[in-house]
Each structure stands twice: as C-alpha cells, then as structure tokens.
N, C-alpha and C positions, 0 to 999 in steps of 0.2 A: 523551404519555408519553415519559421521556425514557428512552436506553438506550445501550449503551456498542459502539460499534463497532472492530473487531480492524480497524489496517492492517495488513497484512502487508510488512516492506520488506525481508527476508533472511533466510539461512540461515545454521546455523552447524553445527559437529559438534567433538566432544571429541577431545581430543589423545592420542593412543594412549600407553598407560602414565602419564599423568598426568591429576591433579586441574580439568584446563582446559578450557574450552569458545572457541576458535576461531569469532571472530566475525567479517565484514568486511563489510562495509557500503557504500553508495556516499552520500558527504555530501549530495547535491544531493536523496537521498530521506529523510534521516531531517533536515534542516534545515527543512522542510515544518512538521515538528510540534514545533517547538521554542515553550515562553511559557516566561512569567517566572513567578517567585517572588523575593519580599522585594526586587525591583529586580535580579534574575540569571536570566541565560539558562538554562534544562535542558532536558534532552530525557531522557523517562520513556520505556524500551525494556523490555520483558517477552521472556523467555526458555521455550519451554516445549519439551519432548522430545517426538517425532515420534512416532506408534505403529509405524510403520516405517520406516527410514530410506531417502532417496528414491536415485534414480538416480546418482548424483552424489555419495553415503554419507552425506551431512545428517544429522545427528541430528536437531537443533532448529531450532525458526522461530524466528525475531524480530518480534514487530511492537510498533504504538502503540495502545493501546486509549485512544479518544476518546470522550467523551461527545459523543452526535449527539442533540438534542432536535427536529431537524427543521426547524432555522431555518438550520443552518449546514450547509453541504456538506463532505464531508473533500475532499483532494487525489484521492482512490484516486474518489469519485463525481462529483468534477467532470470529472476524465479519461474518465470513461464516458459521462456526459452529451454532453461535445464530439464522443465518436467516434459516437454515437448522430446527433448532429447533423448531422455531414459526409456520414454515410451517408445521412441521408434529402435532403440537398441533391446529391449525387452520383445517385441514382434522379430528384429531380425535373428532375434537368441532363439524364438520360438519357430520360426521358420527354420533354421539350421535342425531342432530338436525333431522334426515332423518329416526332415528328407528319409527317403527310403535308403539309402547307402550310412 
C-alpha cells in the first residue's frame, strides 16, 4: 500500500503587520528532496500553521510530503535506521568489553 510520508525540514512564522510568512531553511536539508519535472530541478515544499505556536514563536512547519511505497527509504528513515544501527554495534562493542576472558 502506498502512502505519503511528511519530512519535516523547518519552521517558519508570519511577519508582524504584514501579509508574509518567513521561511529559512538550511539547503543541505531540503536539496535531499529535490527531482525533476520536464528535464528541471524542483523542490515541492508545503506550508501549514501550527495549532500552537512553539517555543521559539513558529507559526508554521515546513515539510516534503513523499510518496513512500516501501521500497524507497526517505533521508529522515535512513538517518534513523544508521543511528539504530551504531547503537546496537556500540552495546555489542560493550558487551565484548564487560566478557570476563
């Protein structure tokens, strides 16, 4: 079943007294999800308003909503999978360190 997964790669909030939503981004996280159309680079970014604005006065998030049909990993579940990874090679590093031989 295919379904469409939210990155989340920033936040943004509206510009006091005007019509503008304040967006800034780090390139190196939204260049991840950049393809083509008709032979051009784009990058599809969705805007939506927070239900409450967080710590920091954010209004809005940003993210990439991807189609994940389960074949393809996003950037956001490859990064999980590695740190899942390290972790259990760090416990089996510590485990070998703690044998009595």
């Amino acid at each position: 079943m295919k379904k469409f997964v939210k990155n989340y790669i920033g936040k943004a909030r509206k510009v006091e007294g005007l019509d503008i939503i304040k967006v800034n981004l780090k390139i190196a996280d939204i260049v991840k999800f950049a393809h083509k159309y008709n032979d051009e680079d784009y990058i599809s970014l969705e805007i939506a308003r927070l239900q409450n604005p967080d710590k920091f006065g954010h209004d809005y998030t940003v993210y990439v909503n991807r189609l994940d049909d389960g074949k393809v990993q996003t950037p956001a579940s490859e990064a999980a999978s590695k740190k899942k990874s390290r972790k259990g090679e760090a416990a089996a590093e510590q485990t070998m360190a703690d044998a009595p031989f």
